[in-house]
N, CA, C and O atoms as a Tinker XYZ file with bonds, in Angstrom:
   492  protein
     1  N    -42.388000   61.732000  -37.635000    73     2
     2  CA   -43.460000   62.365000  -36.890000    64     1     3
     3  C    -44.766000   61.602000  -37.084000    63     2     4     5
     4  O    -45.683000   61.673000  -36.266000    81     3
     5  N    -44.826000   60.789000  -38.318000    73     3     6
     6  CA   -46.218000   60.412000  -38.794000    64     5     7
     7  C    -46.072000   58.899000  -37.880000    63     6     8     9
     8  O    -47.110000   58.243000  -37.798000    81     7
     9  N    -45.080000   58.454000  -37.341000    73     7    10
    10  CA   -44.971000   57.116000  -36.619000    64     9    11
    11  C    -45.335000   57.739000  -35.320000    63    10    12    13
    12  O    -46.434000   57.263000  -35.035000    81    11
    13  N    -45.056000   58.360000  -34.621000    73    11    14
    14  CA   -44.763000   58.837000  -33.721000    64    13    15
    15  C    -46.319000   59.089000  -33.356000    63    14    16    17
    16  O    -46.741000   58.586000  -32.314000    81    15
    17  N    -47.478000   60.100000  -34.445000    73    15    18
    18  CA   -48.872000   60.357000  -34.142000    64    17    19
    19  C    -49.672000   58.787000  -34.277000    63    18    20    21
    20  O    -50.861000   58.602000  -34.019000    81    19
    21  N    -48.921000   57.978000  -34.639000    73    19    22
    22  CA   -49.734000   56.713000  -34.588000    64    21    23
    23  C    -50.306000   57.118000  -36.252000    63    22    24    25
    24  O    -51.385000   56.618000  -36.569000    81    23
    25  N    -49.658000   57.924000  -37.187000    73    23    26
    26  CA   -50.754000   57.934000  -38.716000    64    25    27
    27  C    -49.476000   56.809000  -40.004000    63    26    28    29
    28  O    -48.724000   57.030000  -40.953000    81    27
    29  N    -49.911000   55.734000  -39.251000    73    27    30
    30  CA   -49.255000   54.206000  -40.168000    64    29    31
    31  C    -49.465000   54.913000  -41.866000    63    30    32    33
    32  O    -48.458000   55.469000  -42.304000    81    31
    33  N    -50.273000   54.902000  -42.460000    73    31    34
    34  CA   -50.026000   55.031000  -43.870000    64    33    35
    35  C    -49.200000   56.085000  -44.339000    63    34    36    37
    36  O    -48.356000   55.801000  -45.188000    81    35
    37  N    -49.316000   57.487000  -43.853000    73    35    38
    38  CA   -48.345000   58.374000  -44.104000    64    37    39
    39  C    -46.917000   57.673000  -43.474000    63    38    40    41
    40  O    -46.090000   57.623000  -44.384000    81    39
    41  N    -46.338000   57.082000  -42.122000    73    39    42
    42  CA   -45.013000   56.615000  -42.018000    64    41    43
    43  C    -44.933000   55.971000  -43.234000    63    42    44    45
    44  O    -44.587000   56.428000  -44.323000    81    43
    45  N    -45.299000   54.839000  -42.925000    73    43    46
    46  CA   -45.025000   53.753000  -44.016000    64    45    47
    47  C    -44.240000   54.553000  -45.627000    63    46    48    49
    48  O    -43.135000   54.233000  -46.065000    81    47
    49  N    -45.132000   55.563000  -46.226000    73    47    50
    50  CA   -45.042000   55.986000  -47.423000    64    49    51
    51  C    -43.886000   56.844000  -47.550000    63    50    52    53
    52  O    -43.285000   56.989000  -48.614000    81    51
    53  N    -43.477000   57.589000  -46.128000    73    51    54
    54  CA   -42.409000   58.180000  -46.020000    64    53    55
    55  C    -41.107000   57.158000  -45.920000    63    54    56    57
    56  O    -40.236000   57.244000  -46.785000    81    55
    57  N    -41.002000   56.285000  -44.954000    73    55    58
    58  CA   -40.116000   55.668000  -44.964000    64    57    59
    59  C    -39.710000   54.524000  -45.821000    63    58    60    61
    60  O    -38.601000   53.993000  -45.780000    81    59
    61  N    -40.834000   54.138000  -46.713000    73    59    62
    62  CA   -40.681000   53.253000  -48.097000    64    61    63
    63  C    -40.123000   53.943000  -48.799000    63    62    64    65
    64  O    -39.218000   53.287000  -49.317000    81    63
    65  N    -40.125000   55.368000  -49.294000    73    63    66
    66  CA   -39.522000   56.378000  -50.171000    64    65    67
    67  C    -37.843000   56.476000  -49.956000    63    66    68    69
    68  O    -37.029000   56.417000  -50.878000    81    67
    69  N    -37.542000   56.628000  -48.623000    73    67    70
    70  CA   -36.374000   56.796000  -47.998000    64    69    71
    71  C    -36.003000   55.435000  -48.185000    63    70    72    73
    72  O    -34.884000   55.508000  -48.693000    81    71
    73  N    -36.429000   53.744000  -48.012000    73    71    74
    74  CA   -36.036000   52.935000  -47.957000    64    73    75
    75  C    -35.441000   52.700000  -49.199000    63    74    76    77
    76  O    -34.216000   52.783000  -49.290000    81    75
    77  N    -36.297000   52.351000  -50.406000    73    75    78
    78  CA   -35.771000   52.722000  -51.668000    64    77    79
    79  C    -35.105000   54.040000  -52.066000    63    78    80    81
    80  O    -35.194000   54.172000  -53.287000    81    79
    81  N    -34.787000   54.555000  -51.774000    73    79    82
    82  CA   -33.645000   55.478000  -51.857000    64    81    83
    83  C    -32.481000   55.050000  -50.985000    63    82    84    85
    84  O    -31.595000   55.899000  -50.887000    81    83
    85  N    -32.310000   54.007000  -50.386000    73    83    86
    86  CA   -31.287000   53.141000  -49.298000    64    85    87
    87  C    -30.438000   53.832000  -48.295000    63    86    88    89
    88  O    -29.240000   53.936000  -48.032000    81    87
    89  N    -31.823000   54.350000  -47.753000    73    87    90
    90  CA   -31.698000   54.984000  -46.266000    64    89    91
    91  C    -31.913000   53.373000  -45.170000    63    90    92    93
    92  O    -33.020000   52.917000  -44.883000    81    91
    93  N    -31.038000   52.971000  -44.875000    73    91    94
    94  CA   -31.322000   51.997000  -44.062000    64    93    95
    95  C    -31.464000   51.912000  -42.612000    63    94    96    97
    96  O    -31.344000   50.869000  -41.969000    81    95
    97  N    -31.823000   53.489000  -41.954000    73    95    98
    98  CA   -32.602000   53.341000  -40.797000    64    97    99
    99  C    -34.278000   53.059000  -40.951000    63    98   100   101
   100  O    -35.112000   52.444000  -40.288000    81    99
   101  N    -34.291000   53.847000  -42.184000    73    99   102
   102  CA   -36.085000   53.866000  -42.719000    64   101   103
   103  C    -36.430000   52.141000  -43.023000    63   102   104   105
   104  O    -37.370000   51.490000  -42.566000    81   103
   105  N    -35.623000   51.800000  -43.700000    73   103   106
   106  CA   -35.581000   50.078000  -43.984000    64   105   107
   107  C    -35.702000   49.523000  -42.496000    63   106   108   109
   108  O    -36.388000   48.530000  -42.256000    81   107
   109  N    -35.108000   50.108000  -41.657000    73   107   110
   110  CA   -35.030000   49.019000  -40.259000    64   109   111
   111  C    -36.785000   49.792000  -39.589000    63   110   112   113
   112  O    -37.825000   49.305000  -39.146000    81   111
   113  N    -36.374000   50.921000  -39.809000    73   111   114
   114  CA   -38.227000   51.194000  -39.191000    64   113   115
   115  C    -39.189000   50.424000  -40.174000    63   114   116   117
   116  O    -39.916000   49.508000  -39.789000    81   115
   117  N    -39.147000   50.749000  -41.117000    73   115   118
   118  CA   -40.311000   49.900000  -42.279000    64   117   119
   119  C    -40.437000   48.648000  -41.684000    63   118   120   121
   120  O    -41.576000   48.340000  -41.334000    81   119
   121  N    -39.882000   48.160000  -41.562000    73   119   122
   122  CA   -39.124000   46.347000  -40.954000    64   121   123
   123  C    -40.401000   46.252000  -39.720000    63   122   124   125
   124  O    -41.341000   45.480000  -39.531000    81   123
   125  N    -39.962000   47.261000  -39.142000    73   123   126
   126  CA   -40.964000   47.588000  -37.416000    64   125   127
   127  C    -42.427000   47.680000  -38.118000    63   126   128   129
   128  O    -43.314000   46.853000  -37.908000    81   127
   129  N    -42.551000   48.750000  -38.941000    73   127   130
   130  CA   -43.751000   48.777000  -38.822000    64   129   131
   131  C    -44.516000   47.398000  -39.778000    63   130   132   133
   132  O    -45.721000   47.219000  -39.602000    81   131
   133  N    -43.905000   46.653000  -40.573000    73   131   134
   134  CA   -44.504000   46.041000  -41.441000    64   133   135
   135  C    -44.858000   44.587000  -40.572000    63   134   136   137
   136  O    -45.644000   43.680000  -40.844000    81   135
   137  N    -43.736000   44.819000  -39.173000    73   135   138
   138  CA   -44.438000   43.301000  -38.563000    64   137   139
   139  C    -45.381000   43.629000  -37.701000    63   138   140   141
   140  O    -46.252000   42.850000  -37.314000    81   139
   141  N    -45.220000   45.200000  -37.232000    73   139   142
   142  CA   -46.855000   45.533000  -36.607000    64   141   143
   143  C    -48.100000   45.352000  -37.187000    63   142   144   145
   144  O    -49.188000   45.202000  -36.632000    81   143
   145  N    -47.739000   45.390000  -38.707000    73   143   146
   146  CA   -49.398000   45.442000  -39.610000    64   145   147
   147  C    -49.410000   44.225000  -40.278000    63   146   148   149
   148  O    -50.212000   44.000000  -41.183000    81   147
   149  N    -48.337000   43.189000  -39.788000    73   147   150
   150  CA   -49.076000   42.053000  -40.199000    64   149   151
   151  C    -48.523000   41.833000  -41.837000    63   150   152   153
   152  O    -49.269000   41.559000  -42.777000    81   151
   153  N    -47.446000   41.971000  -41.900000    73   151   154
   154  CA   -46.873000   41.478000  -43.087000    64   153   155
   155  C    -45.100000   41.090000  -42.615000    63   154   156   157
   156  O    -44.224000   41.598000  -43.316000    81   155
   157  N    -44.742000   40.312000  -41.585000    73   155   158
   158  CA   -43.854000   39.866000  -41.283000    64   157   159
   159  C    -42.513000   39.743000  -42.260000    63   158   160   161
   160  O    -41.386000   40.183000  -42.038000    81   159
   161  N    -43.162000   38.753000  -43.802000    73   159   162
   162  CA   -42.058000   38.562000  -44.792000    64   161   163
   163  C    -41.375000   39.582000  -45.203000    63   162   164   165
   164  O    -40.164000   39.522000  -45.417000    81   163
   165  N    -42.079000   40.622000  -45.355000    73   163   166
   166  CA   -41.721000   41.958000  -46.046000    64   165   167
   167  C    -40.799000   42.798000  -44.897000    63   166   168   169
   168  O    -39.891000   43.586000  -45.165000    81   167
   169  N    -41.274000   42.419000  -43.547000    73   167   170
   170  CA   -40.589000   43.467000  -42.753000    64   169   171
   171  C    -38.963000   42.481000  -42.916000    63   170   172   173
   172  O    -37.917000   43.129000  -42.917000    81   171
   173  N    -38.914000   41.156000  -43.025000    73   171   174
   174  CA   -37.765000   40.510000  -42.820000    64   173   175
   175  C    -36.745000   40.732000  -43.710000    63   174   176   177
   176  O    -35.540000   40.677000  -43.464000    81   175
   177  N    -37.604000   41.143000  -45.399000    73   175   178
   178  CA   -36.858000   41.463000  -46.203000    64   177   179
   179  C    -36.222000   42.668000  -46.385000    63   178   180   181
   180  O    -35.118000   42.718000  -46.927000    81   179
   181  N    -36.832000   43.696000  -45.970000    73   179   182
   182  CA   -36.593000   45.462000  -45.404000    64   181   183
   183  C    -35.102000   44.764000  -44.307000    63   182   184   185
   184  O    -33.938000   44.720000  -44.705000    81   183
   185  N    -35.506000   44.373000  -43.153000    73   183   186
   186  CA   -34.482000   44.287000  -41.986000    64   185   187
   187  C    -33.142000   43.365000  -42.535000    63   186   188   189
   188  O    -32.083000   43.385000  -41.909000    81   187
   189  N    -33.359000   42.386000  -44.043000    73   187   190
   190  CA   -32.284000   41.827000  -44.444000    64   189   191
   191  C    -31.482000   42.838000  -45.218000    63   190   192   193
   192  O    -30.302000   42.534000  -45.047000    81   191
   193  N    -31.561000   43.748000  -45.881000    73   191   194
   194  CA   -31.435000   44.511000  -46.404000    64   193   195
   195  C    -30.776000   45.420000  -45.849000    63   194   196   197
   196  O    -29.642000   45.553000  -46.311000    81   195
   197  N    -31.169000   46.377000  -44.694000    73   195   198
   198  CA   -30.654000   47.285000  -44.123000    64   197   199
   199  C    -29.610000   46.451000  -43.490000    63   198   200   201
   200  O    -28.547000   47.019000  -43.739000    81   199
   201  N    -29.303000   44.995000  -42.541000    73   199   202
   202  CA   -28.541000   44.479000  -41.679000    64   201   203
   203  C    -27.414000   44.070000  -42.529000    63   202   204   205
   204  O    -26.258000   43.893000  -42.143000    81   203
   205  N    -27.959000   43.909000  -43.979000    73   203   206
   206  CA   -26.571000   43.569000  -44.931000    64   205   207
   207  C    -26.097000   45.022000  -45.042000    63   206   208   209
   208  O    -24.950000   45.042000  -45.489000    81   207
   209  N    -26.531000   46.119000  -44.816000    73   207   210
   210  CA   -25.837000   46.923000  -45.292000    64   209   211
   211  C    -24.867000   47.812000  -44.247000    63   210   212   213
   212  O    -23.947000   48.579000  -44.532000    81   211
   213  N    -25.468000   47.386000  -42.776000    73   211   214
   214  CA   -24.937000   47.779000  -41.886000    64   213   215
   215  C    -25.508000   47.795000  -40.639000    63   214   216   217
   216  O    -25.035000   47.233000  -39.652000    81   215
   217  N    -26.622000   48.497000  -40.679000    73   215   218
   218  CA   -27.629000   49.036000  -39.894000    64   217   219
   219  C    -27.969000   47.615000  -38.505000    63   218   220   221
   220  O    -28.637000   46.581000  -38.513000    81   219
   221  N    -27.060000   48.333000  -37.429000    73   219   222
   222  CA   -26.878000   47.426000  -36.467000    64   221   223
   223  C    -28.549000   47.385000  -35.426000    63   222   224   225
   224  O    -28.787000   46.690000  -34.438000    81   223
   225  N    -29.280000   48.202000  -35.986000    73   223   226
   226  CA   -30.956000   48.069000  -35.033000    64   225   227
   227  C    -31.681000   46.992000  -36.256000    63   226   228   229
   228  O    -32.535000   46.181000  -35.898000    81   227
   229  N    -31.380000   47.056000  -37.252000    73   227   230
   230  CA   -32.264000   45.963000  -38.229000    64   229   231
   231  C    -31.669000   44.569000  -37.883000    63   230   232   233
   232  O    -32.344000   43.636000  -37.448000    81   231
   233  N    -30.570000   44.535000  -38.082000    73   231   234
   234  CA   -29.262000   43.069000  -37.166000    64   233   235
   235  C    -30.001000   42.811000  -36.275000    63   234   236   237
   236  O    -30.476000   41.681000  -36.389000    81   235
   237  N    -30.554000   43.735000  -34.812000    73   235   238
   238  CA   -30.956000   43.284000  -33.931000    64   237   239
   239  C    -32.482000   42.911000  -33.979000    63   238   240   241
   240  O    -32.984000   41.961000  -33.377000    81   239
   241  N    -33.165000   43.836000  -34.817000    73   239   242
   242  CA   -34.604000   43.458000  -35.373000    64   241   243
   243  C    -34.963000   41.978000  -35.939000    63   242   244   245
   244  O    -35.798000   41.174000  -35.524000    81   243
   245  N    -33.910000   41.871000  -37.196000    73   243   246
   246  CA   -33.547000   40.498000  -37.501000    64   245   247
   247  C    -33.331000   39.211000  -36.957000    63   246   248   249
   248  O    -33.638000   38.111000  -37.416000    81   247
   249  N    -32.643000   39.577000  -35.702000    73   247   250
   250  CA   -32.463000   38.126000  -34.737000    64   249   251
   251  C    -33.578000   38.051000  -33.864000    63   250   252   253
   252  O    -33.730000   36.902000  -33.449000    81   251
   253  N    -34.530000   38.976000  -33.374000    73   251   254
   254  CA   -34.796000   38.512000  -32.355000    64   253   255
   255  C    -36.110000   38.184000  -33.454000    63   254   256   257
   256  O    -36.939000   37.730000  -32.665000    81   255
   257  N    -36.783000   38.156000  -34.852000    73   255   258
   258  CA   -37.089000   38.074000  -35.633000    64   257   259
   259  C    -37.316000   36.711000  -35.634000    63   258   260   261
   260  O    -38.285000   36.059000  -35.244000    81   259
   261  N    -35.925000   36.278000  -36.297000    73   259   262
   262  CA   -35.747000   34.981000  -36.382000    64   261   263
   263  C    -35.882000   33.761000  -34.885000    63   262   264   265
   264  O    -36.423000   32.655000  -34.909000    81   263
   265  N    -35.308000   34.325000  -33.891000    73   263   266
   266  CA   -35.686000   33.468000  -32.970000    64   265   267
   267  C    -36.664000   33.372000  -32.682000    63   266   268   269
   268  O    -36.968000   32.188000  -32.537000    81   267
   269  N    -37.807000   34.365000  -32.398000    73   267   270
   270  CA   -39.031000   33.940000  -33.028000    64   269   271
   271  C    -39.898000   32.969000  -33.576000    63   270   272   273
   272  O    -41.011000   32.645000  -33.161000    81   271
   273  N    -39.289000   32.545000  -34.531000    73   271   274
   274  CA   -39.496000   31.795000  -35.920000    64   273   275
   275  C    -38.839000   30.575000  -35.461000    63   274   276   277
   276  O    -39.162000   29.684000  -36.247000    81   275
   277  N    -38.104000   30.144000  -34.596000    73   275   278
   278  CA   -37.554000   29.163000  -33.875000    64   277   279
   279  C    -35.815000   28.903000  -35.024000    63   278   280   281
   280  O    -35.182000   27.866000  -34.826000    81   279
   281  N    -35.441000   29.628000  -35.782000    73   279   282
   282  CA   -34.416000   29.644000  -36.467000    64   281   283
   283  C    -33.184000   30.174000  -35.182000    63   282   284   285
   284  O    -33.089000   31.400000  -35.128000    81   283
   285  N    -32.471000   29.572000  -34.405000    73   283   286
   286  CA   -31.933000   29.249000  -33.122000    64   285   287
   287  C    -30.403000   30.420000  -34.046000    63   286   288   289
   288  O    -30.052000   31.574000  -33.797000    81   287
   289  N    -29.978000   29.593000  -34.903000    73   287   290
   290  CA   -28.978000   29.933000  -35.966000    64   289   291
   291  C    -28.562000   31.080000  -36.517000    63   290   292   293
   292  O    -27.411000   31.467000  -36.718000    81   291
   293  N    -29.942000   31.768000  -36.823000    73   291   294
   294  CA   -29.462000   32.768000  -37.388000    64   293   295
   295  C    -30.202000   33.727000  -37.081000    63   294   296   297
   296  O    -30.327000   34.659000  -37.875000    81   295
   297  N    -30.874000   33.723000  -35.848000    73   295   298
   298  CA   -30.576000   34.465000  -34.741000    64   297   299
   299  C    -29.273000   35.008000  -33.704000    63   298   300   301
   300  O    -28.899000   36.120000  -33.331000    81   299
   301  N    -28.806000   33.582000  -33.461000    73   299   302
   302  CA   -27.204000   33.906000  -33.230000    64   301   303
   303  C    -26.721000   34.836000  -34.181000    63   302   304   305
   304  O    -26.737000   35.956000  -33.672000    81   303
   305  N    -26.202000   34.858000  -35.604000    73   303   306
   306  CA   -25.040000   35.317000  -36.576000    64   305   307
   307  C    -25.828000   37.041000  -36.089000    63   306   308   309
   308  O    -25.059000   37.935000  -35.736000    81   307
   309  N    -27.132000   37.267000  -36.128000    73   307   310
   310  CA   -27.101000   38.644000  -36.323000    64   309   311
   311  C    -27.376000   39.158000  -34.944000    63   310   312   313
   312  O    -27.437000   40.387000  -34.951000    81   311
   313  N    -27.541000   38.683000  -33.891000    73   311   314
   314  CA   -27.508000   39.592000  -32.816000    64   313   315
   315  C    -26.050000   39.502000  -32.178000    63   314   316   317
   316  O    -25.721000   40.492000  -31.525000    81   315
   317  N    -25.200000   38.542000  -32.262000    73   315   318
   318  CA   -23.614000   38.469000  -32.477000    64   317   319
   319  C    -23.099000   39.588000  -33.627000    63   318   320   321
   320  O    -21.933000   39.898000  -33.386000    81   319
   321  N    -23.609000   40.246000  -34.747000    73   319   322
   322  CA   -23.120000   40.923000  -35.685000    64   321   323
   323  C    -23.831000   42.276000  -34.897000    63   322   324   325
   324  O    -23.089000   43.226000  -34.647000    81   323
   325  N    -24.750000   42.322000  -34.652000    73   323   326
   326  CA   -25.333000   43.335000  -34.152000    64   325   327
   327  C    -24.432000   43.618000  -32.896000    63   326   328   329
   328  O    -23.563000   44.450000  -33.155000    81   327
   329  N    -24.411000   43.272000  -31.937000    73   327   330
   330  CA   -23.650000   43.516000  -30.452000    64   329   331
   331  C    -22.568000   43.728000  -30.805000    63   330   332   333
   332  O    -21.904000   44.507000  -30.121000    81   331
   333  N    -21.924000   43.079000  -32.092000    73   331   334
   334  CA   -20.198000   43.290000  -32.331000    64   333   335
   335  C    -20.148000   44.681000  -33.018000    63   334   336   337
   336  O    -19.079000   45.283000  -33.111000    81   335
   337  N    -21.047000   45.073000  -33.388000    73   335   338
   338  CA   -21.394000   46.450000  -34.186000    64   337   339
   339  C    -21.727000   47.368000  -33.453000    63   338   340   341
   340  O    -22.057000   48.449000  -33.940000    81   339
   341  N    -21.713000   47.079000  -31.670000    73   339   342
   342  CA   -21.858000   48.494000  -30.684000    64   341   343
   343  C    -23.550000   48.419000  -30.318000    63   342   344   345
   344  O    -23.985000   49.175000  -29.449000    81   343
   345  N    -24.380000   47.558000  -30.962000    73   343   346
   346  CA   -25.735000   47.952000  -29.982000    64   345   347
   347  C    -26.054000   47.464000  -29.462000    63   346   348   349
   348  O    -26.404000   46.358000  -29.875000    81   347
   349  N    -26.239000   47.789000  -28.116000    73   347   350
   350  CA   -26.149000   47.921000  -26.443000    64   349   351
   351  C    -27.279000   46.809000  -26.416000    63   350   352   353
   352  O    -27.284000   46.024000  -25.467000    81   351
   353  N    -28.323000   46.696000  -27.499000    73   351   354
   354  CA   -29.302000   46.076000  -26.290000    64   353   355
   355  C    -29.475000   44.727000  -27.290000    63   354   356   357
   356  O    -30.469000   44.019000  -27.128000    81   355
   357  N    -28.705000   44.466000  -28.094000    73   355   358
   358  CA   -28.322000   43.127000  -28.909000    64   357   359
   359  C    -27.469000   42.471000  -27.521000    63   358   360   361
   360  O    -27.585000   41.254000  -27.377000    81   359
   361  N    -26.974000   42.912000  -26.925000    73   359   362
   362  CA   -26.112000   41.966000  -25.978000    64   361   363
   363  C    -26.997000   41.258000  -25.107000    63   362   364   365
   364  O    -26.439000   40.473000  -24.341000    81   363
   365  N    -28.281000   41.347000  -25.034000    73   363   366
   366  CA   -28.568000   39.995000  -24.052000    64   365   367
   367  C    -29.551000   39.457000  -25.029000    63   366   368   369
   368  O    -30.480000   38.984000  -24.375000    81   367
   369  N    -29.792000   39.298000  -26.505000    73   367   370
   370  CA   -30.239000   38.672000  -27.408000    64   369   371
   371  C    -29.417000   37.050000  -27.337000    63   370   372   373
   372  O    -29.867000   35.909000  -27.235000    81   371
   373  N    -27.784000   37.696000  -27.466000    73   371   374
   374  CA   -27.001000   35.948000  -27.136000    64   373   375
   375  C    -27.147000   35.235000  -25.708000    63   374   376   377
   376  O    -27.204000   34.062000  -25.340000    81   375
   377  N    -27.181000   36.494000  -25.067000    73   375   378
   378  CA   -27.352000   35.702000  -23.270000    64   377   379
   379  C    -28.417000   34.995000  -23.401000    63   378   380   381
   380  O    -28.606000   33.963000  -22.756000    81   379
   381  N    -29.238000   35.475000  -24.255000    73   379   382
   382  CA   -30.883000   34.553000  -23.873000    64   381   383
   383  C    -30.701000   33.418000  -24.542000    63   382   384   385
   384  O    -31.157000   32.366000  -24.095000    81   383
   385  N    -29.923000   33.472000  -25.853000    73   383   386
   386  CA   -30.060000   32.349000  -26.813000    64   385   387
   387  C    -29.256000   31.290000  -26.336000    63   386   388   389
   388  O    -29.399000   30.146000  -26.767000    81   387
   389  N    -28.422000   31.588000  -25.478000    73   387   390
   390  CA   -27.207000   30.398000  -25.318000    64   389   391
   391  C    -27.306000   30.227000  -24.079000    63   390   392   393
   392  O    -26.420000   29.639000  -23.459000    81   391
   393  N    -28.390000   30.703000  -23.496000    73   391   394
   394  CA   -28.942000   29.866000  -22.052000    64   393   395
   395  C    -30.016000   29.216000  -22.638000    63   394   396   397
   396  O    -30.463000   28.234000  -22.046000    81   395
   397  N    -30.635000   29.645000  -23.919000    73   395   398
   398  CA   -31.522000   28.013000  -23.721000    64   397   399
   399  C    -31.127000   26.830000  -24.748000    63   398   400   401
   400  O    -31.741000   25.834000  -25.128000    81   399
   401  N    -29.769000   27.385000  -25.059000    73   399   402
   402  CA   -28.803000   26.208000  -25.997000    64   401   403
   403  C    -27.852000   25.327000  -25.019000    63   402   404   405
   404  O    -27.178000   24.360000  -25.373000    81   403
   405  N    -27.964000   25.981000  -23.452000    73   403   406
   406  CA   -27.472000   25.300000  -22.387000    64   405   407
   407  C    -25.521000   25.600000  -22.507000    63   406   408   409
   408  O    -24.648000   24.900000  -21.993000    81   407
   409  N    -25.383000   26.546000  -23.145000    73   407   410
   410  CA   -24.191000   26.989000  -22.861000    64   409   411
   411  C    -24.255000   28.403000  -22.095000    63   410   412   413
   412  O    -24.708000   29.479000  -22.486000    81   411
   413  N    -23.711000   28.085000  -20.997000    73   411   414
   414  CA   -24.116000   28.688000  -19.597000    64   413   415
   415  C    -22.883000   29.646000  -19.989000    63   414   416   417
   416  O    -23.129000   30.827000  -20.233000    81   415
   417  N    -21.748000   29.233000  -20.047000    73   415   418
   418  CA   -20.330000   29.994000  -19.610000    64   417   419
   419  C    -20.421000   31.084000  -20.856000    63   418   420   421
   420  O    -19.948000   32.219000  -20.801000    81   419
   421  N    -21.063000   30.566000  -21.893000    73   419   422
   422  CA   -20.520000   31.507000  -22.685000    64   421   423
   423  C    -21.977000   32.876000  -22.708000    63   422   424   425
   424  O    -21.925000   33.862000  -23.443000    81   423
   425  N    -23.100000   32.597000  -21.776000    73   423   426
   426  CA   -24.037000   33.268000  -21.568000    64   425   427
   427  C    -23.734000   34.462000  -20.963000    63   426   428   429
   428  O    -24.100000   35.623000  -21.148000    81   427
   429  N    -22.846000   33.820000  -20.058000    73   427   430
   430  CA   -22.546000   34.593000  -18.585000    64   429   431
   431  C    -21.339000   35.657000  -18.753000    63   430   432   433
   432  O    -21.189000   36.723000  -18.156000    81   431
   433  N    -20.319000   34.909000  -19.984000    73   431   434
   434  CA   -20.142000   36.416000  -21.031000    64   433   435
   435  C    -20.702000   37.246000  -21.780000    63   434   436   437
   436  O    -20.431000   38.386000  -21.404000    81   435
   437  N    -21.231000   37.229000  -22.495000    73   435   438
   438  CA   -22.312000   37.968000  -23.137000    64   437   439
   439  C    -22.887000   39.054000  -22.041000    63   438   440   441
   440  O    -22.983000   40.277000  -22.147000    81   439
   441  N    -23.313000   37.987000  -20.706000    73   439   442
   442  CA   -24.393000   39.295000  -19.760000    64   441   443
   443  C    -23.263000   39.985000  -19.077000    63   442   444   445
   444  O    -23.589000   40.890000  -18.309000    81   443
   445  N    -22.107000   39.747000  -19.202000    73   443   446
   446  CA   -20.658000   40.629000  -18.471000    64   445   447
   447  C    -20.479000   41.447000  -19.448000    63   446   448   449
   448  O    -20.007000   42.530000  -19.099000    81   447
   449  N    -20.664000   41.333000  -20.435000    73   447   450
   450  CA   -20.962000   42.777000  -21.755000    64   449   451
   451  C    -21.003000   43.504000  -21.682000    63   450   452   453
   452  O    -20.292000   44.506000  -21.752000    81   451
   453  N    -22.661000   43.008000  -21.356000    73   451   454
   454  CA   -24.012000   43.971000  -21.067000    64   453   455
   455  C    -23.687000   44.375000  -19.762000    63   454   456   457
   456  O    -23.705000   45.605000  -19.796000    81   455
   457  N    -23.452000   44.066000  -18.834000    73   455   458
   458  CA   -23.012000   44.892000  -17.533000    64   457   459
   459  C    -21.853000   46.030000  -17.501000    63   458   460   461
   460  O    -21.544000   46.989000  -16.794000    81   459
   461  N    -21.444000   45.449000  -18.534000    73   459   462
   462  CA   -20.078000   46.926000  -18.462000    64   461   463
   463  C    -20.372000   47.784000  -19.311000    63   462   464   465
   464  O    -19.886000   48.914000  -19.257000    81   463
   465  N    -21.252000   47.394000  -20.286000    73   463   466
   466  CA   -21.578000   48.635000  -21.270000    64   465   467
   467  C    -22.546000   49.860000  -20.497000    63   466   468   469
   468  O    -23.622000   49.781000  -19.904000    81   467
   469  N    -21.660000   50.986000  -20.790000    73   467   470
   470  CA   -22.485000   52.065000  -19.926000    64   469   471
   471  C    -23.625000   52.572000  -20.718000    63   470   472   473
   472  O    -24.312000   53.388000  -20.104000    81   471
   473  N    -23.987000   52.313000  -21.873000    73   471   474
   474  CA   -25.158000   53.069000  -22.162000    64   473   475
   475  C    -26.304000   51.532000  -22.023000    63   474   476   477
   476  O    -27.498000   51.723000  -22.253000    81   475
   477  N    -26.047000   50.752000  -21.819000    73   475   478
   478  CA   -27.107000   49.695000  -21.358000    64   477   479
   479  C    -28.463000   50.180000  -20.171000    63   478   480   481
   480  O    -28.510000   50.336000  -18.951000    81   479
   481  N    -29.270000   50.275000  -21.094000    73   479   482
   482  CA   -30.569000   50.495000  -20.022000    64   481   483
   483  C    -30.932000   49.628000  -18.696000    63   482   484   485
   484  O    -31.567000   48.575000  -18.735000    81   483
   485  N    -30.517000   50.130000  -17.725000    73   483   486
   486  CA   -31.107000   49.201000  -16.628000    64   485   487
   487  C    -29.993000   48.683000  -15.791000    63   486   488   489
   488  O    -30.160000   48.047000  -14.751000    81   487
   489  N    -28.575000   49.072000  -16.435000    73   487   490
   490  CA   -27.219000   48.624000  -15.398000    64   489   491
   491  C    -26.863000   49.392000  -14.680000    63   490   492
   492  O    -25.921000   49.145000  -13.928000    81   491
């Protein structure tokens, strides 16, 4: 609720509590909010954390993270781990990455994915 009113120090304190207690949706939000306020490393280490442990929205937080950062690599492994883990909107994380790695065919699977997946926003 405290993310939600826009009151950052109360989220934060709630979901750091829950994070260390290894709630790893709170780890994948912490992740969110820590690259909104400008502490990137920390959100990467929160989103490594939760994505090792499962948490397929930190996987996807993580890659598009890293591509970012121009790390091409390991961006692939986690939005590929993420999409293979069921979330819907990790599937055009590889379409994007492997159209500008110039592998077209295997893009154009990836976005045939995302087209058949019915909870995909926007198909």
């Amino acid at each position: 609720m405290a993310a939600a009113a826009h009151q950052v120090a109360p989220a934060a304190v709630a979901w750091a509590r829950a994070a260390v207690d290894g709630n790893t949706e709170a780890m994948s939000n912490l992740g969110v909010l820590m690259v909104q306020t400008g502490f990137p490393d920390i959100a990467r280490t929160w989103w490594m954390q939760a994505a090792d442990s499962g948490n397929t929205d930190a996987m996807h937080n993580l890659g598009a993270f890293l591509f970012r950062q121009g790390d091409t690599a390991g961006a692939r492994t986690w939005w590929t781990r993420a999409a293979t883990g069921g979330h819907t909107f990790a599937l055009s994380g590889p379409a994007q990455l492997l159209d500008q790695l110039g592998e077209r065919a295997e893009a154009a699977r990836w976005r045939s994915r995302l087209a058949r997946d019915e909870n995909a926003p926007g198909i």
